[in-house]
Structure formats: structure tokens, C-alpha cells
C-alpha positions, 0 to 999 in steps of 0.5 A: 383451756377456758373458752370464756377467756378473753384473748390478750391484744397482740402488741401491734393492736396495742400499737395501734390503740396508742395511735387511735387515742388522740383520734378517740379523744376528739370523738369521745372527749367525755371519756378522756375527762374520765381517765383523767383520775385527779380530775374525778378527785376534785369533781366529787368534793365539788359536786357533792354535799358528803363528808370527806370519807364518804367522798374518798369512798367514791373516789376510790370506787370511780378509781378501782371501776376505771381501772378494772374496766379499762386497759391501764395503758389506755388509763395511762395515755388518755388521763396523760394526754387529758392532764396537759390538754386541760392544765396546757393547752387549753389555757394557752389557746385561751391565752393566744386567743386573749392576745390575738382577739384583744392586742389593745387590752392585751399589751397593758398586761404584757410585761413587753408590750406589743413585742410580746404579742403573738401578732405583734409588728415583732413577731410579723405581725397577724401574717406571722408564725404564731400558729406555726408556733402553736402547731409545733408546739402540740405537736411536740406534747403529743411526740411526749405522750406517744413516747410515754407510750412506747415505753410502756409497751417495750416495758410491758410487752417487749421486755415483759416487766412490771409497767414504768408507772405504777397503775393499780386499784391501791391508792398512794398515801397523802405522805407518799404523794408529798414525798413523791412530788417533792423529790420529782420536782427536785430531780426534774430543776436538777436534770433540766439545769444539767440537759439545757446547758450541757446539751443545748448550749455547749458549742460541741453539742450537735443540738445547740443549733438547732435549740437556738434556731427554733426556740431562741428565734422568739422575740418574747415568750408567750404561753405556746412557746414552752413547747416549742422547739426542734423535737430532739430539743424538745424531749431533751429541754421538756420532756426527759426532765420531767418523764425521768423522775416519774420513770425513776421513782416509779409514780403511782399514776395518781401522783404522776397525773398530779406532778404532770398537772403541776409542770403544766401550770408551771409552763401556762404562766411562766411563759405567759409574758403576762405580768400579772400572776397568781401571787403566793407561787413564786411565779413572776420570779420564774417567768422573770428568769425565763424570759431573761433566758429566752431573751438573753441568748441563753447565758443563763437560767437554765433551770425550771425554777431557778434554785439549780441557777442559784447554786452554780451562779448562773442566775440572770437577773434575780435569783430564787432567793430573792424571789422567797423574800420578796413573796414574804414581803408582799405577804407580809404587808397584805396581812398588814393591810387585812389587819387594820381593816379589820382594826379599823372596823371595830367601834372603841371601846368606852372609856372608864369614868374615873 
């Protein structure tokens, strides 16, 4: 027996870690940031001055040093929890604080006015439910981490088989984390299509009440209301949609992290109710169809971006593919625009004397 061995937590301070980590990410947040390994991948290009290789090189040493120093539950958890902290619930705080702190200059980029106003006269004002909304929804993202965990320890000591997500010193190929996202994203508009029909709309489904009395109780989205909802609704709508794909293909963490960071951004603006949006993404499209959704008593747009909708005819209002030409329209005249400026900015050349 080898004295210096160091003894394996027993599964009930494994637990109890899982517990802790919301607490320890307010304690030590720097921590959190630094499991969080797609974030270390875009600091170090930004932050120094080396080739790309040399900077790769660092990134896999700061990869291989957190892995081997830490837990790859603890990596797991606090990099999950930090990716939708920083690509959700930070910019929806930022956002609630926009519209609540500046309601005037606020109602000029909502594409409702003042009904989309967290303390709008609609939504009963500053005495309202926008902070109960807020809390529920948090609440409801970390019910979704804590259930990511709970996997992970029945997989890893319960059942003693390999993790639900692959965590290791290796890094995934560019190709491989293409293909992976590609695929995952595919499969989650398949599932949420299928999950928010069948389970929160269909007249037999013993959650459809409760969907319609939370979610559908909101007069007009704002960014906080992504995630709110009854918690069986919420991990039917959100987060088996999204966890299943990455539980199915079994996602290196570093794709996971980014699939997780790409969902996020998708729920910051296509609830937003802002009708001013990154162009290039298709975004107004999809917060278009979610507002639709949300506004039209759920006859329709059940899918995360609208494809799925598109197929089965079941889109409100415009579909993806009108989205796609629109895009390359809008495209097509800014290249237009870009082009004559610069045309417009040579000097002509002299004419030939004859």
C-alpha cells in the first residue's frame, strides 16, 4: 500500500463540492474565469504579442496545468457555470439595467415600446415581476448546472463508467469541433422543435399549463425571459435540448464550452426585444420568431432558429429562408455601398491626348 497516495473523495464530498461551487465562484470568481478553458483560448491571442503556434503552445500548457491540477468535475462545473455567467447572465443583467435605469432612451431600440419594457406600465410597471422573473430565471441555469453535475457523478461514481463529457489533457481538432458543433446545433433545433410542441403545447401534456402560465404570462420578451419558466418546463424547453447533444456525441469539454457559449448568445439577443442586432447572424429573424411565439399564444415557431418550423410549416410570420435572403441582400448592398466609396475616392485618370 502506498502511504503517499492521496485518498479519493467518497461520492458525498463529491456531492458536497457540487454544492459549494456556486458559493466558491462568488468567493473566488478569478478561479471560476480560469476554468473556463475557451476563455483562456481567446485571452492569450489577445494579450500577447506571439505567433499563432507559440500561443497554441500556451494555451495547451494552461489547458494540460488546469486539468492535471484540478478535479475534471470541478473543470467541468465552474467553466459550465462561468460560460453562461459571462455569455448570459451578465449581458442580461446589463440589459435589465439599460431598460430599467434609462426606460426613455430604452423604448427607442424596442421593437415593442414601452410594452417591452421590463418596468414598463404593461408589465406593472417598476412595482412589477421583473426581478422575480430575474430570480427565477438564474435559478433556473443553475437547476441546469446542478443537473450536469448530477450526471456526471451517477456516470462517474455511481455507475463507474467513462464521464458524460470527454475531459482530457488532448485537445479536439478545429475539424472535429466544427463537425461537433454543426451536428450539436442541428440536433438541439430538432429536439427543442419536438420537446416544445409535443410536451408544452399538446392539450394532453400535464406541462402545458404550467409553460403557458409562466412563460406565456410575459406580455413581451426581454433577455431574462429565456429562462423563465416552470423548472420541469425549463429543463424540458432548455436545457435537454441542449445538454442531450453534447451527452450524445460526447463533446470534449473545450467543444462543449463553446456549443454552451454559442446557446447563450443565442438566448441574450433573441430575447432581447432590442430591434437593433449584430447583423451577419440571422438574428432579427430568430428573435423575430420568438417574439411571434411568445406573443402569439404558441401556435407556432417552436424551434430554436426556425429551420425545424420551416419544414414542418409551422413558422409565424417570416421563415429562415427569408431570413438567408434577407442577410445576403443587406450584404450584398453594403459591399455595394463600400465599393463606391472607395471608387468614388480614387482621382480619374488622365485622359490620352490624341
Amino acid at each position: 500500500m502506498n502511504i503517499f497516495q492521496s485518498a479519493q473523495p467518497s461520492l458525498l464530498e463529491r456531492s458536497w463540492l457540487v454544492v459549494r461551487y456556486p458559493y466558491d465562484v462568488v468567493r473566488h470568481p478569478l478561479d471560476a474565469l480560469l476554468s473556463v478553458p475557451a476563455l483562456s483560448f481567446l485571452l492569450i491571442p489577445t494579450f500577447s504579442s506571439y505567433s499563432t503556434s507559440l500561443n497554441l503552445l500556451f494555451f495547451y500548457v494552461t489547458w494540460s496545468t488546469l486539468i492535471l491540477s484540478n478535479s475534471p468535475l470541478k473543470v467541468e462545473i465552474l467553466g459550465t457555470l462561468g460560460i453562461r455567467v459571462l455569455f448570459y447572465l451578465l449581458p442580461a443583467l446589463g440589459f435589465l439595467a439599460f431598460d430599467t435605469a434609462t426606460p426613455n432612451l430604452a423604448v427607442k431600440v424596442k421593437e415593442h415600446g414601452d410594452a417591452a419594457l421590463p418596468v414598463g406600465e404593461e408589465q406593472g410597471g417598476r412595482k412589477g415581476r421583473w426581478w422575480k422573473i430575474a430570480l427565477i430565471s438564474t435559478a433556473n441555469v443553475l437547476l441546469g448546472v446542478a443537473i450536469q453535475s448530477s450526471v456526471e457523478l451517477l456516470f462517474t461514481d455511481v455507475l463507474h463508467i467513462r464521464s458524460a463529457l470527454k475531459v482530457s489533457t488532448s485537445l479536439p481538432m478545429p475539424w472535429g469541433i466544427a463537425i461537433d458543433l454543426i451536428r450539436g446545433l442541428f440536433l438541439r433545433e430538432i429536439l427543442s422543435y419536438v420537446f416544445h410542441r409535443y410536451a408544452l403545447h399538446h392539450p394532453d401534456s400535464p406541462l402545458t399549463e404550467y409553460h403557458i402560465d409562466w412563460q406565456h404570462s410575459i406580455t413581451a420578451p426581454y433577455t431574462f425571459v429565456a429562462n423563465y419558466d416552470h423548472p420541469l418546463a425549463y429543463i424540458v424547453r432548455v436545457f435537454l435540448p441542449t445538454y442531450l447533444p453534447a451527452l450524445l456525441f460526447r463533446f470534449h469539454l473545450l467543444t462543449y464550452h463553446m456549443y454552451l457559449a454559442i446557446v447563450s448568445l443565442e438566448e441574450t439577443f433573441a430575447y432581447s426585444g432590442y430591434n437593433v442586432l449584430p447583423s451577419g447572424l440571422i438574428l432579427g429573424g430568430i428573435a423575430r420568431r420568438q417574439e411571434k411565439h411568445l406573443m402569439g399564444e404558441g401556435k407556432g415557431n417552436y424551434s430554436c432558429l426556425g429551420i425545424v418550423d420551416y419544414v414542418a410549416g409551422t413558422t409565424l410570420g417570416e421563415d429562415v429562408l427569408e431570413d438567408v435572403r434577407e442577410e445576403a441582400e443587406n450584404n450584398h448592398v453594403r459591399e455595394r455601398v463600400k465599393g463606391r466609396a472607395k471608387g468614388g475616392g480614387r482621382k480619374p485618370k488622365p485622359r490620352s491626348r490624341s
